[in-house]
N, C-alpha and C positions, 0 to 999 in steps of 0.2 A: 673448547667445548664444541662438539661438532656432530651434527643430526642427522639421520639417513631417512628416505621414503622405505615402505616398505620394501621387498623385491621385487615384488609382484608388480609393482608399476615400472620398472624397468625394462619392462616387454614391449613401451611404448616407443623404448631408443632407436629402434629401427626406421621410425618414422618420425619420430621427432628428439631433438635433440634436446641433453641435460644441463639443467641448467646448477650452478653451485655460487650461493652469495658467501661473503665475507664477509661479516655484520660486525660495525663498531659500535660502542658508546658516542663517540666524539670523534674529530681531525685528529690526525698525529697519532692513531694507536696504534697503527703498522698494519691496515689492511692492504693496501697497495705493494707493499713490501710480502707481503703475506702472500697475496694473488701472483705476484711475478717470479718469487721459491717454486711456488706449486707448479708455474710453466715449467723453470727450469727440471723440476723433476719429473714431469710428464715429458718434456724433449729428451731428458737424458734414457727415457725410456723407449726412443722409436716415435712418438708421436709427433704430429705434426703440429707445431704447437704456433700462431702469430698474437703478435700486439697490436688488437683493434684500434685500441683506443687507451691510452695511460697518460695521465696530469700527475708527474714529477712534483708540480708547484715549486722547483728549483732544490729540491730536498738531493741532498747528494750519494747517500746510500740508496735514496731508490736510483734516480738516473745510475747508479755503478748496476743496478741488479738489471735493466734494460740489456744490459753488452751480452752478446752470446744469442737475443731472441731474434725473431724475425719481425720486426715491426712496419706494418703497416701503411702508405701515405694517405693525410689526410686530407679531406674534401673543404678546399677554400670555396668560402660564402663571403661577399663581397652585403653587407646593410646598413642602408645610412651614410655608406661613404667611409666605413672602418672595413674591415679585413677580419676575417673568421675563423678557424678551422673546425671542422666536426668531424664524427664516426662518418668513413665513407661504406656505408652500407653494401653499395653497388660490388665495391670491387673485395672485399670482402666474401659476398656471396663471387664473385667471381673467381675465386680463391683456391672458396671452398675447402676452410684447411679443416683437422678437425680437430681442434680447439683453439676458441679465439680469446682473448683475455680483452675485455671493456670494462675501464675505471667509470666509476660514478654513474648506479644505475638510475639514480633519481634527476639525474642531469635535464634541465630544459634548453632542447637545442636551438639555435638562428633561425628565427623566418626565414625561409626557402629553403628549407632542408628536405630532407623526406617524408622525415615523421616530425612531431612535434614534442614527444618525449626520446629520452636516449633507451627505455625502456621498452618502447614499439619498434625501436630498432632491434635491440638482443633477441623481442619475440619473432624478428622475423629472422634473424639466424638461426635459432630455436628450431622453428615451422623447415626450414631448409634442410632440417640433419646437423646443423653443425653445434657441438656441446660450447656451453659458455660458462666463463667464472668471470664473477663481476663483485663489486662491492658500493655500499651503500652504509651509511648513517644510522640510526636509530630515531635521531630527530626526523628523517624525511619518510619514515611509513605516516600516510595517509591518515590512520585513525589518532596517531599521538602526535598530530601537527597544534593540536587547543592546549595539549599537557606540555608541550615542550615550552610552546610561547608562554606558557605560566609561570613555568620553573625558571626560565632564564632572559623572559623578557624581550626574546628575539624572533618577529615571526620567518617562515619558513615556507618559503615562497616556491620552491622546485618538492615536490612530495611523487612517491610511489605509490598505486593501490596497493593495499594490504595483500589482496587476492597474487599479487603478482609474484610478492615475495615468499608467501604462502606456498605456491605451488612450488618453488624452488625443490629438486632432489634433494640437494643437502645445502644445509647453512651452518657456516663453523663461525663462531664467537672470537672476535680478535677483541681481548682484554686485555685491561691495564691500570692499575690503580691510581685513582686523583692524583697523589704525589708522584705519582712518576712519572705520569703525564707531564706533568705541571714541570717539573726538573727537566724535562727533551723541550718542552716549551721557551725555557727560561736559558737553556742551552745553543738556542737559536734553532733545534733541530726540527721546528714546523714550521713556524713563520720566522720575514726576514727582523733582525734587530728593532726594528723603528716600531714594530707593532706588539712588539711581546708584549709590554706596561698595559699595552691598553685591553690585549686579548687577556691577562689574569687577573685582573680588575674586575670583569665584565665577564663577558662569556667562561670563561676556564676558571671559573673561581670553584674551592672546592666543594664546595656544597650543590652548586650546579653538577660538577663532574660524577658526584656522588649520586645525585637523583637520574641522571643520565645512566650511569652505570646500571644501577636498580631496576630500568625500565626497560633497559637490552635485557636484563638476566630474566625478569618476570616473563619482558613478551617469548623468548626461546621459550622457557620453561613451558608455557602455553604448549609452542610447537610441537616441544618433545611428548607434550601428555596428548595431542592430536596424535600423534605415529604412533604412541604407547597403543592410543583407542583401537586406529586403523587395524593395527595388526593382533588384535584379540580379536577383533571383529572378523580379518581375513583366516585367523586358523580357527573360528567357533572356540574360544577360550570366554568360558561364564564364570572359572573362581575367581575373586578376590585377590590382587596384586597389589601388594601392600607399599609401591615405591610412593605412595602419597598419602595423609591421610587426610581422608572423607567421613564426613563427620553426620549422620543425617537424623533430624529431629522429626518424628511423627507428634502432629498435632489433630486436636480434637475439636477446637475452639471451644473446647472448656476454658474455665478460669486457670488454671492450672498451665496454659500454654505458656505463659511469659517465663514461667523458673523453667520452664526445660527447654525452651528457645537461650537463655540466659545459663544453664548451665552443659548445654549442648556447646554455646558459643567460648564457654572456658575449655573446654578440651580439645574443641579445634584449635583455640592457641598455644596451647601445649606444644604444638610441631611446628616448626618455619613452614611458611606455605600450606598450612589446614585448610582445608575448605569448607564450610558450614552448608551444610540446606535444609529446607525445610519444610516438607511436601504432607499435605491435606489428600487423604480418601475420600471422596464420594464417593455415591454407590452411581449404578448405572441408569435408576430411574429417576434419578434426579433430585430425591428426598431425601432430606437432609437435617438433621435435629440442631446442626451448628448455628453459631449467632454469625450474620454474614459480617459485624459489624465490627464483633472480636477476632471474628478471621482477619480481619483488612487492618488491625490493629497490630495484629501479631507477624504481617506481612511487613508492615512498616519497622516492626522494632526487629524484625530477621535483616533487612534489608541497611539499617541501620548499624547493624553488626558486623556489614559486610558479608554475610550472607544472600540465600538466594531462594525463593519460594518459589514451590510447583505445586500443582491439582495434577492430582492422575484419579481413575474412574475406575471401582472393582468393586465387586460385592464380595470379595473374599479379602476384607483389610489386612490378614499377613503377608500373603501371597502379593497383594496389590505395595505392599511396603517393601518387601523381601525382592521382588522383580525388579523395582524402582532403586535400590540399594544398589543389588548387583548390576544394572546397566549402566549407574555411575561410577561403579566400583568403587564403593565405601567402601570403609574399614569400621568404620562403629558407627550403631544406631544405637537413639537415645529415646527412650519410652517412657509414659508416665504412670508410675503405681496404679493402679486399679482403683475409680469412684465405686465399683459395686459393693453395695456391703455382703455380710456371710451368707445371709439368708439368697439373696440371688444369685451369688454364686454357684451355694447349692444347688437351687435349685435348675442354672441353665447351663452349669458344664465350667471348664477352663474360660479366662478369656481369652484378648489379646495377647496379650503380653507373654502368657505359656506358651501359646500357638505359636507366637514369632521366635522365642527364643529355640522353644523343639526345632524348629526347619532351618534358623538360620543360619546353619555349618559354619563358615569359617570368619563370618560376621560379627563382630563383638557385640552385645545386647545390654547397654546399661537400663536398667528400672530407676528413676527418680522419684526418690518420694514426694511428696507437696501437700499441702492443707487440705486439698480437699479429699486426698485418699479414703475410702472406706466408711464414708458417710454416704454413700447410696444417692441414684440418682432420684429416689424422690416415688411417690404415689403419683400417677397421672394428674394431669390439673382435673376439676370438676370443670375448668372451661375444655371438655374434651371436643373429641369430633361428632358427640351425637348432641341434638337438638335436645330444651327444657323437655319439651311435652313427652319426649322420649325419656328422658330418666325420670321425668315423677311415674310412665308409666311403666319404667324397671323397678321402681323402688317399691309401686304397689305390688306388683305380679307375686317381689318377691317374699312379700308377706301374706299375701294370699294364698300363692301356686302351695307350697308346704302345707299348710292348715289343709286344704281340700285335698292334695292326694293324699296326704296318708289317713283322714277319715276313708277316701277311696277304698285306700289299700287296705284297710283294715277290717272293712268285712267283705276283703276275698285273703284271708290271711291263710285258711287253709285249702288252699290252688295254688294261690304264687307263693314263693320260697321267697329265700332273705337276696338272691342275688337279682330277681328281677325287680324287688323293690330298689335297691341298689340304683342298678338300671336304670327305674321310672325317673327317679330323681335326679338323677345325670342330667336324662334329657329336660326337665324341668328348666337346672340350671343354664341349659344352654340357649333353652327357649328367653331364659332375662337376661341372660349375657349379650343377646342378638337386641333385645329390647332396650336393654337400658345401661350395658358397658359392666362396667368392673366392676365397680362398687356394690352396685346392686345385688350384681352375680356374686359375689362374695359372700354376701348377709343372704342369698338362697344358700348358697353350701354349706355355711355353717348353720343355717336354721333345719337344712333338708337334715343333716347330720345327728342333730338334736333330735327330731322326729325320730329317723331311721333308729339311733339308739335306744328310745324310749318306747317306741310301740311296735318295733321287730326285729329289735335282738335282742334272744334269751339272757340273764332273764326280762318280760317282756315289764313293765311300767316302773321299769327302775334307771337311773341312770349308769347302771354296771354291767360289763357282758362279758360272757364267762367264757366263752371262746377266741383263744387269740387271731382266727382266722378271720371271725367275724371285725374284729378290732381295725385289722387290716385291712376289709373290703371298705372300712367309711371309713380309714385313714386318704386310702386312695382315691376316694368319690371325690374326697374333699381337696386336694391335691389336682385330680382334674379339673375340678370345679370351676380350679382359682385359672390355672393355665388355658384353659379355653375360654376368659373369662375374660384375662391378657389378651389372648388375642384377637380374639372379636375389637377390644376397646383399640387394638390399636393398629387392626384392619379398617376401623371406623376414622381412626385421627390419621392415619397417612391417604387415605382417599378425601379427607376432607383439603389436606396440604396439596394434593394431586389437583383438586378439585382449583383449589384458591391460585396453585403454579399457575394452571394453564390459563385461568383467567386472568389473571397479572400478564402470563406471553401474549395469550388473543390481542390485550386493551392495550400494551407495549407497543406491539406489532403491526397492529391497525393506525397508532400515533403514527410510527414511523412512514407508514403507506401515505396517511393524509399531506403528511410531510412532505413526501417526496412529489406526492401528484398532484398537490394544491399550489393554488397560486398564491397563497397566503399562510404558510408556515406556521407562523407565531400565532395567527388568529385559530388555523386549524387543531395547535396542541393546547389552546385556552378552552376552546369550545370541549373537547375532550372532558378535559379535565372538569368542567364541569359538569357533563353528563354523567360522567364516571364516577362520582361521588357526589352528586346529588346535589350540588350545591347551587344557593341562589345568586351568587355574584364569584366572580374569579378574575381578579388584578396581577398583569404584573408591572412591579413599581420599579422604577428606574431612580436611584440620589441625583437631585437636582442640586449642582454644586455648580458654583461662576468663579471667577476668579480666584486664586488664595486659598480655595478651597470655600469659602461662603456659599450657604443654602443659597437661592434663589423663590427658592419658596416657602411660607411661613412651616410647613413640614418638612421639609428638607427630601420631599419626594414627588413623582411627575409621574401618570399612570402612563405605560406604555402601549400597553393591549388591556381592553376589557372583554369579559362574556356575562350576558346574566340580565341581573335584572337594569332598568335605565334610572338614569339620573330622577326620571317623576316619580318613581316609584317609592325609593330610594336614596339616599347622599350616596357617590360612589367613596371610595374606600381611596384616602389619599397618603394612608400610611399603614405600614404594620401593624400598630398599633388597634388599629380600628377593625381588624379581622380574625375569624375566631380559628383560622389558620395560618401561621406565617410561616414561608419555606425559604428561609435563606441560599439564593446560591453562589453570590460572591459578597466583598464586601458593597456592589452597588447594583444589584438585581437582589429582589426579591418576588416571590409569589405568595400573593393572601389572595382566600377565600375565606367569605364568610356564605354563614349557614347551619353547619354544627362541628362539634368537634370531633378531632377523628381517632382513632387508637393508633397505636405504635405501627403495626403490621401496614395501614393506610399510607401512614407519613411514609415509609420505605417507599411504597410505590409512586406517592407523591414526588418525591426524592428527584424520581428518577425523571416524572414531567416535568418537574422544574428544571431541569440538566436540558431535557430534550428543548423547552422555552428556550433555554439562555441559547443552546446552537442554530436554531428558526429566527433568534431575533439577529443572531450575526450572519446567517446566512442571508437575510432581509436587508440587511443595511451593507451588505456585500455587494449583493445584487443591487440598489442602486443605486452604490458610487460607480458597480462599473456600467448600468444604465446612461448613466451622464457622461461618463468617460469616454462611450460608445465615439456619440457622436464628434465630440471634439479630436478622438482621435481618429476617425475616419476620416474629419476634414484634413486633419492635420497632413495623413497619407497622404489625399489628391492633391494636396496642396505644394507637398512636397514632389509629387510626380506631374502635376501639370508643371512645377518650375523646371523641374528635371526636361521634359518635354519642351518649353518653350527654348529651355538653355542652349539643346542639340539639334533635335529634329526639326524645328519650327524655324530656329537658326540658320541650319543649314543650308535649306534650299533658297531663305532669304538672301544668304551673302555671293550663294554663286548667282543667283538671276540679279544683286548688287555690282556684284563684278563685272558681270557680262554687260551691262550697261551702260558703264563705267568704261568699259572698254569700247565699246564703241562710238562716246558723245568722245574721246580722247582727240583732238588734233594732230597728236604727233605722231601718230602711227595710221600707216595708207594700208588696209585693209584689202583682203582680196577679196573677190565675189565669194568662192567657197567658204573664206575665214565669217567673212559676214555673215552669213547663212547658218553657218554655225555659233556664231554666239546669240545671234536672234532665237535658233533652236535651244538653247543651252537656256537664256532669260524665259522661253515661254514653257517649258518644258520644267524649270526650277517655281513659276507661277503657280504652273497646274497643279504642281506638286503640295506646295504651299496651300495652292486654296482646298483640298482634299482635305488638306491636315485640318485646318481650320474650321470646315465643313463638319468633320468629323467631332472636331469638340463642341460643335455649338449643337449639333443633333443628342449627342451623348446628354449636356445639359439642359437641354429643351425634353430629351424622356425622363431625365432623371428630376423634373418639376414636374412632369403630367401634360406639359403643353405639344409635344408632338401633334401636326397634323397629318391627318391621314384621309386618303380618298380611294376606296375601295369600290372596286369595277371587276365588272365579268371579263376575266384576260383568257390569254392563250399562254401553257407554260412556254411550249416549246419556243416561240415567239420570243419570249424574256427570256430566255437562255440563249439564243439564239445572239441578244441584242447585248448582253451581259459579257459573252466571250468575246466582240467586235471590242468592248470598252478593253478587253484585255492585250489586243495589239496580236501582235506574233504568240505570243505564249496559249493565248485561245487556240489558237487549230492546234495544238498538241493534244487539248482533251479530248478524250473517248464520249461520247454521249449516243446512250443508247434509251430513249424515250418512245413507249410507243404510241402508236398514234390516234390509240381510239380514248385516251384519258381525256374525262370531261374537263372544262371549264371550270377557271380555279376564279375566285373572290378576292380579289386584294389588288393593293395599289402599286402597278405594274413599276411604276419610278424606283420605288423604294426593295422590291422586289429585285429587280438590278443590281441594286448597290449589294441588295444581301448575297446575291449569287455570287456574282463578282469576287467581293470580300471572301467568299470561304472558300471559292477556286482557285482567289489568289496566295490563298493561305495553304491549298494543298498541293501548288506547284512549288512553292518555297520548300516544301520536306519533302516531294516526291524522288525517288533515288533515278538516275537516267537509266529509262527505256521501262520506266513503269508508269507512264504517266495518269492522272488523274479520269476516274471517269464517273459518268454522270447518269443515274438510273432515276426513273419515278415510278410509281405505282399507285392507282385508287383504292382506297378502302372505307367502304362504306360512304359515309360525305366528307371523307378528308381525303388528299391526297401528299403521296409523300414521295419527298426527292433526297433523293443522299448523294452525296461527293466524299466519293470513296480515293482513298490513299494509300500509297503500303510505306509512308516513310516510319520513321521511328516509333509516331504512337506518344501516347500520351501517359504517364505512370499514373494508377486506379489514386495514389494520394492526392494527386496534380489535377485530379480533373474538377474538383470543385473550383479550383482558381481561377480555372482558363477563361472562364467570363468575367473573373473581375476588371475593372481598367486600370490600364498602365503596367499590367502582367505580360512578361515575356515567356516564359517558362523557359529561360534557359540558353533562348534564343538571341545571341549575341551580335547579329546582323542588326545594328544600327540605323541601317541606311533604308528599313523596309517603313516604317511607323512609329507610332508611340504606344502600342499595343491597347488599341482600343477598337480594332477590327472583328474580334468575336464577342467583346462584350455589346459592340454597338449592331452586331449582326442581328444575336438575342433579343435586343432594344426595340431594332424594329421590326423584327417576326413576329413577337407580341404584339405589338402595336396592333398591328394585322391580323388576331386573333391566330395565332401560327403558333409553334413552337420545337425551340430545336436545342437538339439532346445530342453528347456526343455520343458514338459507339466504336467497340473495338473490332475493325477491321479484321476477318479471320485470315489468318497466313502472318499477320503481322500487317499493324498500318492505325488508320485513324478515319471512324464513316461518321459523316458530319449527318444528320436526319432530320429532316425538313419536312414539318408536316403542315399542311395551310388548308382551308376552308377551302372545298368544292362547290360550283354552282349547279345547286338542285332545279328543278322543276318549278317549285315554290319561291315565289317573291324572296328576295335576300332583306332583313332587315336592315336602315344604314344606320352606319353609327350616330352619335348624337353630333360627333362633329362635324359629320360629311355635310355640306351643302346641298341643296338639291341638283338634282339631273340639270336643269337649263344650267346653274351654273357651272356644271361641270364643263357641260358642252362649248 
């Protein structure tokens, strides 16, 4: 069985090469055997055909079928002290043949390979131009790694993405039935003698090999109905192709949904591989006569069927059914008989059912009948969408409005004719249909009609009329009557659902806002919900259970969040029980509210606060376990990196200034003037180094308590920059500094000021690339002045930059031998200190500007900080 892309994607081969799997059920079904045929008939054809990569596993038809190709050498990986070989990629692409054959695409290669799968290898011969055929398992796609270990107990530790084998050009099926399997098995012809017993015990037993098989044949199957889609999609093909049958049920969430989800789901099984679905019309304004409750019923018992539910959105339900058919490419749709009874058939046309079947062309159209066919959906409720005061004042009008016009009409009888009384009347009725809905309007048409017959049409005070025309005009009065009488009532009841939607989205909507913008969740959708319905207390109750599962409390419950009124007021509510609302939402949350009881249409949106509760209380208790977790794992970090730190850097210049001392207290070695001089250098130089280091952590520590001291004084920049590149040795007079000379007088503590400068010159001659050296600008602005140390080395990646101030961050930076990366966290440390602050930026041309902004001394007195001492003792 074997599968093609359309054509159309074959215009891709010029730039990237095709790729073709071998897909097995299981080892030993002859894919390998299979892939190394197909080189030999592409070499026997001119093509340039090598063996990437092929695992024989000692099987001696395949190693006989290798003779004749060009195979490959492979790449020795030396790990752990064993010996390796893998795909050597390199030479490969060095190769360049075109077509390479690589066994086992799901293969995980040795640490230190190239790639980490054998499948980022094939994609990069792919990406190169060159085609590949490769093979691969059924247990190793990525999505059926959970269903394999189910079926045979074995997990499956090397997997493919689906996506990969997906995109494949073509993939051909190497099949073979359990027993014949099992016979090359038992033949010696997969594994060596010692292991057959134990591989058809276990893995190769036949009901494994059988669920195996089934699961290769479904997933292609999949494949082949993706290529079927593609290519109706690439030629604009809309008819019906009947190589599957699609089986699809239009529901209503009437009662009637379950027999035609139930008898939709028999004639899908009718065919191996049916597919059932089952898809609901909305309209597009969002109203909607359905129960949401019997829809989500009916979703579950589709789903349950092994079927599959959709919503799609149309005011035209054949059309929106019929679109929906054909884009899945059904074969038969299944409909339920008509609830209208005759009379409203009559009176408003075909319904559904006609409409779909008229248009459906080549779509088969079953009608089901069901119980509740042809009993009609009912007379509007009297709880319609107009208010009480409004129908008692439709129901008076419409015993009034009749009585007074046609006394009206009656002494102007000879002016107006029988059609403008007609007329009058209509508008009457429509003036109580606006008033007081259907009913009302109803009992006008039939009372206007009564009138109309008895006191103006001939003959006049009887109830007979002698002309059939006349018959006809108050046939049809009456008949509008009722229809404009409909729809008033039920322009009034879908603006009222419109009305109650959008309040339900606003109150939803606004929960979900407090939610997200509160600092308290669980209290923000309590507080809601009790504003929202009025109520005087809102609990939610948490089951207080210890051990064993035993209450902990005489109720067996513990309030978690309250809103409302207070315990003086009040006893709060410490069970369900005690509230004239309870809103289950699992078996150990619930939400009560007392106050009053609420109607059906309430509890729904209740529902949904209690849902939004239950995610605010674990959002709450998320936030803080990981509030706690913070800090311990923060310490745990420094903790881990100042050991890191003391282990190397702190180490190291101990042991050479140990050495070095060491070597000179020695007696048995006579030392030269020069040598001595140099290890004296070498000890006080490995000191210096060492007390920096040390320096550096106990300042780091000392800001990260608050204890930092600081003494802030009217300086000169250029002075501390001056004094700052001195501290730097040789490397100083390489930087560029260009400072002018009229910038006021900066605030801050010229000591520490040093260290900063220093720190981030020494940090931009470390990346500076040779013959770009670092240079050094300042500028005043307003009462700040700011200095940046600009660089053009590599730059800092926009992810990277939030880190660069953390301590004990490298970024990347493998140079050992400079720090322990706490020179721009401790830079930041003490710029603040100093009322300062430094931001990095990016260098234009490429590079990294460090920007240094500090307190200018104005005219006006400097405040000092609280912990600067005074002047004498500065001095």
């Amino acid at each position: 069985m074997e599968i093609d892309k359309p054509q159309e994607q074959h215009g891709l081969a010029a730039r990237r090469g095709s790729l073709r799997i071998y897909l097995g059920a299981a080892a030993g079904v002859g894919k390998t055997f299979a892939m190394l045929g197909e080189g030999h008939r592409r070499q026997s054809r001119g093509t340039d055909v090598v063996v990437a990569f092929v695992e024989t596993h000692g099987r001696r038809r395949t190693t006989e079928q290798l003779a004749g190709l060009d195979v490959m050498p492979r790449a020795p990986i030396k790990y752990r002290g064993s010996n390796f070989e893998e795909l050597d990629t390199d030479a490969v692409l060095a190769r360049r043949p075109q077509i390479a054959l690589v066994d086992e695409l799901a293969h995980t290669n040795v640490p230190g390979s190239r790639n980490e799968k054998r499948w980022q290898d094939v994609e990069e011969l792919l990406n190169a131009g060159i085609d590949v055929i490769t093979t691969v398992n059924i247990q190793h796609l990525e999505s059926l790694n959970d269903v394999v270990l189910k079926i045979t107990g074995v997990p499956q530790r090397e997997t493919v993405p689906d996506a990969v084998v997906r995109a494949a050009d073509q993939i051909e099926l190497v099949d073979m039935s359990p027993e014949a399997l099992r016979r090359r098995m038992a033949h010696g012809n997969i594994y060596p003698a010692e292991k057959v017993d134990a591989a058809l015990n276990h893995y190769f037993r036949a009901g494994n090999l059988t669920a195996l098989r089934e699961l290769a044949l479904l997933w292609l199957a999949d494949r082949v109905d993706e290529g079927l889609q593609r290519y109706r999609e690439a030629h604009d093909i809309h008819g019906t192709w009947e190589a599957r049958e699609r089986v699809v049920v239009a529901l209503t969430g009437g009662p009637e949904g379950e027999t035609l989800i139930r008898r939709a789901a028999r004639i899908a099984a009718r065919s191996a591989g049916g597919d059932l679905l089952a898809v609901y019309v909305t309209r597009s304004d969002g109203l909607t006569g359905a129960d949401p409750g019997a829809l989500a019923a009916q979703r579950r018992l589709t789903e349950s069927l092994d079927g599959s539910y959709h919503q799609v959105v149309g005011d035209n339900v054949p059309d929106a059914l019929l679109a929906f058919a054909r884009a899945e490419n059904a074969t038969q749709l299944v409909l339920g008989a008509s609830r209208r009874n005759w009379i409203s058939t009559l009176l408003t046309g075909p319904g559904v059912s006609w409409r779909t079947i008229r248009d459906s062309g080549d779509i088969d159209v079953h009608i089901v009948t069901h119980a509740q066919m042809g009993r009609g959906r009912g007379l509007p409720s009297e709880r319609g969408g107009l208010s009480l005061p409004r129908k008692v004042a439709g129901y008076l009008l419409a015993l009034l409005l009749a009585p007074v016009l046609a006394l009206a009409l009656a002494n102007l009888r000879h002016s107006v004719n029988l059609t403008s009384d007609v007329l009058l009347f209509l508008v009457g009725v429509v003036a109580v249909a606006l008033v007081g809905g259907l009913v009302p309007a109803v009992l006008a048409g039939v009372e206007g009609s009564l009138f109309l017959n008895y006191y103006f049409t001939p003959p006049i005070y009887t109830f007979t009329i002698s002309d059939p025309n006349n018959a006809l005009a108050i046939a049809v009065f009456l008949v509008v009557a009722v229809v404009v009488a409909s729809i008033v009532d039920i322009a009034a009841r879908r603006s009222k659902q419109a009305a109650r939607a959008g309040a339900e989205s606003d109150l939803l909507v606004t929960t979900a806002g407090s939610i997200l913008r509160g600092e308290k969740p669980l209290q923000a959708v309590i507080d809601r919900v009790r504003e929202a319905f009025g109520m005087e207390l809102v609990t939610m109750l948490e089951r207080d259970t210890g051990p064993g599962g035993a209450p902990m409390s005489p109720s067996g419950w513990h309030v978690v969040a309250a809103s409302g009124a207070t315990a003086t007021e009040q006893p709060p509510m410490t069970s369900p029980d005690d509230a004239d609302v309870a809103m289950p939402i699992d078996d150990d949350l619930c939400l009560a509210a007392r106050g009053r009881p609420l109607p059906a249409a309430d509890r729904r949106v209740l529902s949904a606060f209690a849902t939004y509760a239950a995610a605010a209380l674990e959002q709450q208790r998320l936030i803080a376990e990981a509030e706690a977790a913070r800090p311990i794992a923060e310490a745990d970090r420094m903790r881990a990196a100042l050991l890191a730190a003391v282990s190397h850097d702190l180490r190291t210049p101990l042991a050479s200034a140990k050495a070095a001392v060491t070597s000179l207290r020695s007696d048995d070695v006579q030392w030269a003037e020069e040598d001595y001089a140099e290890l004296l250098a070498t000890a006080d130089e490995s000191l210096d180094k060492l007390t920096r280091l040390v320096e550096n952590l106990l300042d780091m520590s000392r800001l990260q308590a608050g204890a930092m001291s600081v003494f802030p004084r009217a300086a000169d920049l250029g002075e501390i920059l001056a004094r700052s590149l001195d501290d730097l040795g040789p490397d100083g007079r390489k930087v560029i500094v260009e400072i002018p000379p009229e910038l006021p007088e900066i605030f801050v503590d010229p000591g520490i000021l040093e260290r900063v400068v220093a720190n981030l010159v020494a940090n931009a001659l470390r990346y500076s690339p040779a013959g770009s050296p670092p240079v050094l600008t300042a500028s005043s602005l307003g009462d700040r002045v700011e200095l940046r140390v600009i660089d053009r080395g590599p730059g800092i990646p926009r992810e990277a930059v939030s880190r660069m101030f953390v301590p004990f961050q490298r970024l990347g930076d493998t140079d050992n031998t400079t720090g322990i990366g706490l020179g721009l966290a401790l830079a930041r440390g003490l710029t603040e200190a100093m009322d300062g602050v430094l931001e990095p930026e990016e260098t234009p041309g490429g590079g990294l500007t460090m920007a240094l902004s500090l307190p200018a001394l104005t005219n006006t007195a400097q405040p000092l900080p609280a912990a600067v001492p005074p002047p004498s003792e500065i001095a």
